[in-house]
C-alpha positions in Angstrom: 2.5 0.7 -19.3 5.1 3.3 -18.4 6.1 3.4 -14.7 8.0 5.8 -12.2 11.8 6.1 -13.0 14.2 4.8 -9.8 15.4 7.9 -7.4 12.4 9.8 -8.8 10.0 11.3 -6.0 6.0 10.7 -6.4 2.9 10.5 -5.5 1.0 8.1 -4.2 -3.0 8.4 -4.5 -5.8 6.4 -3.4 -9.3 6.3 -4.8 -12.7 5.1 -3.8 -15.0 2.8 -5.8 -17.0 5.8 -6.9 -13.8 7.6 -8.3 -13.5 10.5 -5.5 -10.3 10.6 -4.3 -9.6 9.0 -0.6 -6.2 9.9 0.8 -2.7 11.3 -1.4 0.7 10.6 0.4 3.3 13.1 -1.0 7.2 12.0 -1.8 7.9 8.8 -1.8 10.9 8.2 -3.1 10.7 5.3 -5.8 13.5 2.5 -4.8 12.3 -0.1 -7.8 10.1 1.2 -10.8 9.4 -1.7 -13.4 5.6 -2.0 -15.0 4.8 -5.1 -12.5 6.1 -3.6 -9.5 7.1 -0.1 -7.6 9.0 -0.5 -4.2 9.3 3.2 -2.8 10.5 4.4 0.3 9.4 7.4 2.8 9.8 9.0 5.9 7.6 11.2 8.0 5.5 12.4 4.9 2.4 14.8 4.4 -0.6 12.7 4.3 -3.7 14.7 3.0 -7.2 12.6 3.6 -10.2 13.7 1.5 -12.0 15.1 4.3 -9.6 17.9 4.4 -7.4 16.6 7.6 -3.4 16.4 7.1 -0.9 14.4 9.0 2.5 13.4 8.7 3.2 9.4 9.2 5.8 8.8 12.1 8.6 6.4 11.1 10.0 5.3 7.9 8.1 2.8 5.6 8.7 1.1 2.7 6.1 0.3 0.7 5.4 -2.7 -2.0 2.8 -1.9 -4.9 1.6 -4.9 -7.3 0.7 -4.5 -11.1 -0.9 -7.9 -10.4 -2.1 -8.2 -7.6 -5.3 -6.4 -5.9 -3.1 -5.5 -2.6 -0.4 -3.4 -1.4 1.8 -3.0 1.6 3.3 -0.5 3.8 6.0 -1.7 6.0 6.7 0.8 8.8 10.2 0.6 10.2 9.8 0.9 14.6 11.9 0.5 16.9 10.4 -2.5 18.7 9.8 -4.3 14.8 8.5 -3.8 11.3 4.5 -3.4 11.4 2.9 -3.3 7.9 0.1 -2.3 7.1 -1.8 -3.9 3.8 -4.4 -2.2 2.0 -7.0 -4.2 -0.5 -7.2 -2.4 -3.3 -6.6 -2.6 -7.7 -3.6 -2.8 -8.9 -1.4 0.2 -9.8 -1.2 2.1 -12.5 1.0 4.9 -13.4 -0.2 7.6 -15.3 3.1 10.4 -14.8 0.9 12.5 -11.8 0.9 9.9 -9.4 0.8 6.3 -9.0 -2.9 5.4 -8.4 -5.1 2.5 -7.2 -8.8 2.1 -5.7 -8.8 1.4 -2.0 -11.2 -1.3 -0.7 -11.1 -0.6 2.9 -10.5 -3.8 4.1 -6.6 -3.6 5.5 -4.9 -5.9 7.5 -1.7 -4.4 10.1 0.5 -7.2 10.5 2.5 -7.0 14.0 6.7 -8.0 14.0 5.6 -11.8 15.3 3.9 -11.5 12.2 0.6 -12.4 13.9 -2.1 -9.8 12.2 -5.6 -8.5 12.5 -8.1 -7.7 9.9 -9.5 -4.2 9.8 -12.6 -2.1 8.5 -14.9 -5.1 7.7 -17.6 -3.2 8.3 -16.5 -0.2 6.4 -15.9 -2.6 3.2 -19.8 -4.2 3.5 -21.1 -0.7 4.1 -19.2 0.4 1.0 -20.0 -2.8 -1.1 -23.9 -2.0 -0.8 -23.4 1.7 -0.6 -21.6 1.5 -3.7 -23.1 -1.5 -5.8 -19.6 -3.3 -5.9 -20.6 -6.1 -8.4 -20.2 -9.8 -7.0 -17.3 -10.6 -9.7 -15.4 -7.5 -7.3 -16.4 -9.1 -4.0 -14.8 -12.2 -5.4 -11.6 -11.0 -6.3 -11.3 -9.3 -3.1 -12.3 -12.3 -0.7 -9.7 -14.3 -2.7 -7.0 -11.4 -2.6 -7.2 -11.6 1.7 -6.6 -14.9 1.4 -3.5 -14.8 -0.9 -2.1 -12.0 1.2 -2.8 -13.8 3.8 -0.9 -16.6 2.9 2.2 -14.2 1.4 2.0 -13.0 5.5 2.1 -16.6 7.2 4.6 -17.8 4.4 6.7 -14.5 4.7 6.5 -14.6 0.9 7.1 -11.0 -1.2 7.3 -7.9 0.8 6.8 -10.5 4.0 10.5 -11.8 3.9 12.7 -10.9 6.8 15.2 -9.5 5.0 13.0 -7.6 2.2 12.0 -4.0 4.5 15.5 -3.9 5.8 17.0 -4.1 2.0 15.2 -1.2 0.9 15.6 0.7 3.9 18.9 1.0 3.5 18.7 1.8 -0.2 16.0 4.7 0.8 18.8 6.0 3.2 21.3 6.0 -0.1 18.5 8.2 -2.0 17.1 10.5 0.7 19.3 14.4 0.4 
């Protein structure tokens, strides 16, 4: 698999089950491109959602995507902590346009304390019947929350104290 070349800027798409596109965030700046993992790094980008709305996120955010693994992460850089946000969803892939993955709607914001909440349950279980998502799917999705789960409560990966504020500052090297 080829992947996104360090200091290059890209796009980041999420899908549906279906295959309709759900939300694009434009230029993030890749920090790490290898074929298992992209670590990229933005600041107050264009978001465009498939309903036609546009918004621009507020802080800087470092995000953590997973050839592997059927999550990603989206640590947001505040002043009173580092939130993240962690989408279940496919692992990436990279096809040169954009780096790409189908969004399962359950998401979990993790808070600095690194308590967290789980979020859009009932968005996922309107979406698994809506959208036939076959059992062997709703297994590897129940068992994805609970390892990201556990990378939250053991600070593992992206989790680590010291792994936002790393990138951060190598973002800060790349941004003009």
């Amino acid at each position: 698999m080829s992947f996104p070349k360090t200091g290059s800027s890209i796009q980041v798409q999420s899908y549906k089950h279906n295959g309709t596109i759900h939300r694009i965030w434009e230029e993030t700046i890749v920090l790490k491109g290898t074929s298992n993992v992209v670590i990229g790094g933005n600041d107050r980008i264009l978001v465009k959602e498939s309903d036609g709305r546009h918004w621009r996120t507020r802080e800087p955010a470092i995000c953590y995507f997973d050839s592997e693994k059927w999550f990603n992460t989206i640590g947001m850089i505040r002043s009173d902590g580092i939130y993240y946000y962690c989408n279940l969803g496919t692992p990436f892939t990279w096809d040169k346009e954009a780096l790409k993955y189908i969004d399962y709607d359950l998401d979990i914001k993790v808070f600095p304390d690194m308590t967290y909440v789980i979020l859009d349950e009932d968005e996922y279980e309107q979406h698994r019947k809506q959208m036939k998502y076959p059992p062997e799917l709703d297994n590897i999705i129940k068992a994805s929350m609970t390892e990201l789960i556990s990378w939250i409560t053991q600070r593992k990966g992206p989790f680590d104290p010291h792994f936002v504020e790393m990138w951060y500052e190598r973002f800060l090297q790349h941004r003009d």
